[in-house]
C-alpha positions as semicolon CSV with decimal commas, in nm:
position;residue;x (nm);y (nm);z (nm)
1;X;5,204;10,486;2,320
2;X;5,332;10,180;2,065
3;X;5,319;9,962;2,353
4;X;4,968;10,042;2,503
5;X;4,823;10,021;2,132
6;X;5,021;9,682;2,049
7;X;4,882;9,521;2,369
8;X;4,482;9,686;2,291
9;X;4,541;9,506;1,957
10;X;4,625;9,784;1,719
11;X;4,713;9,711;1,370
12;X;5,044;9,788;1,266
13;X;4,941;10,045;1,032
14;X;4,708;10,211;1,368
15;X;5,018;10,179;1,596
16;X;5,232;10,385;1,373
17;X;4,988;10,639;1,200
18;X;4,904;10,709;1,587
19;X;5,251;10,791;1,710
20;X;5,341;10,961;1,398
21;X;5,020;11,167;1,489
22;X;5,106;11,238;1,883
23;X;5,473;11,317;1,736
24;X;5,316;11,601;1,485
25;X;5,091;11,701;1,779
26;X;5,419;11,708;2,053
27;X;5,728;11,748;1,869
28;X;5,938;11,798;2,187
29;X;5,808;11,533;2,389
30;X;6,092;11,259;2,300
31;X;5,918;10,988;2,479
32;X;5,664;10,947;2,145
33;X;5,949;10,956;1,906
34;X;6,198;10,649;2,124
35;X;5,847;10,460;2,139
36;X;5,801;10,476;1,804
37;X;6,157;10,402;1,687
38;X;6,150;10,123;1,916
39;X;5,849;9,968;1,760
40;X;5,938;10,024;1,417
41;X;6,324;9,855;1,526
42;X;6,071;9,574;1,628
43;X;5,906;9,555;1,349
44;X;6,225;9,531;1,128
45;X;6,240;9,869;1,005
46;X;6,565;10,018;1,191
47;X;6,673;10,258;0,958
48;X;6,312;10,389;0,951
49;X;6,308;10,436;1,316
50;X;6,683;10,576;1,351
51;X;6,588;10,816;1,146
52;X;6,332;10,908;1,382
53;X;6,609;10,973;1,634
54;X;6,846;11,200;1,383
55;X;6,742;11,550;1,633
56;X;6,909;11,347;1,935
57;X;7,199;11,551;2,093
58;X;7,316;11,481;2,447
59;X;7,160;11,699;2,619
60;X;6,788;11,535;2,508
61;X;6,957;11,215;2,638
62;X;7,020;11,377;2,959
63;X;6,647;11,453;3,023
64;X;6,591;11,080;3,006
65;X;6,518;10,885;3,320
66;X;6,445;10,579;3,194
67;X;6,709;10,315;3,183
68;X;6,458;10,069;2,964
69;X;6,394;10,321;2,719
70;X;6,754;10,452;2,721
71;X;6,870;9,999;2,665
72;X;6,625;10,034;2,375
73;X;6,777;10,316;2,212
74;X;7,127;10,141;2,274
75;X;6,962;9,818;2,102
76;X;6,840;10,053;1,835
77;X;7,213;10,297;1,741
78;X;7,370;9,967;1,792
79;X;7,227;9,825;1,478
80;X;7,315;10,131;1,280
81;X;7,621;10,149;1,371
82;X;7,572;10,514;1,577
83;X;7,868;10,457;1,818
84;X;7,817;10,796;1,913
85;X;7,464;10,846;2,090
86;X;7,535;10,463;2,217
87;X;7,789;10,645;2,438
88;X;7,596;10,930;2,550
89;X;7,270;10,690;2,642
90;X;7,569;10,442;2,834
91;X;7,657;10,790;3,062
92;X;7,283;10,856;3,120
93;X;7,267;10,534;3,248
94;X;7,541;10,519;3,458
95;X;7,449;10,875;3,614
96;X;7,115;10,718;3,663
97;X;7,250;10,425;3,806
98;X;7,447;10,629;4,086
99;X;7,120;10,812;4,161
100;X;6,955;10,514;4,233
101;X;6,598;10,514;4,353
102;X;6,312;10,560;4,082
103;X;6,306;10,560;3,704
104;X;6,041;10,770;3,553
105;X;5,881;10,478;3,423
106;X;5,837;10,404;3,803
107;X;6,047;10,095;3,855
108;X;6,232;10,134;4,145
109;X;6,648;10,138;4,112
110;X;6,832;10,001;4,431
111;X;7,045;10,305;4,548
112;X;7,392;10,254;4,417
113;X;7,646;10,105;4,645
């Protein structure tokens, strides 16, 4: 959602009032709350956007099947110093990786050798 607004030419305060708003409307959905964190890591505001994240346990990592959004929350606990989730998002990834195939976000994964 952060990204599609950033690239229409939304206004920082629009991008984030906006996902803040689809995050009210769809608690549960954790794809609006990593967007958001990730754009407000961007922005400069980490500890804002780790905070977002606090609800994370591993099993909401293990519904992710997005390796780019999974790197960005890596990025993201890395700079806080969360060693924890860091490790749970690094298994996602690898269980992802042996998968192979397609993330959700619809790049395609060569199968794992």
């Amino acid at each position: 959602l952060s990204y599609y607004l950033l690239r229409t030419g939304g206004t920082p305060g629009t991008i984030e009032a906006a996902a803040r708003r689809a995050i009210h409307l769809d608690p549960e959905r954790w794809s609006y709350r990593v967007g958001l964190a990730s754009y407000l890591h961007q922005q400069g505001r980490t500890a804002d956007g780790a905070m977002l994240l606090k609800p994370a346990t591993p099993a909401m990592i293990a519904t992710m099947g997005c390796r780019c959004c999974l790197n960005r929350l890596i990025e993201l606990w890395s700079a806080v110093g969360a060693e924890e989730p860091v490790a749970w998002c690094r298994a996602r990834i690898a269980e992802l990786a042996a998968r192979g195939g397609q993330d959700e976000c619809g790049r395609v994964v060569p199968d794992a050798e």
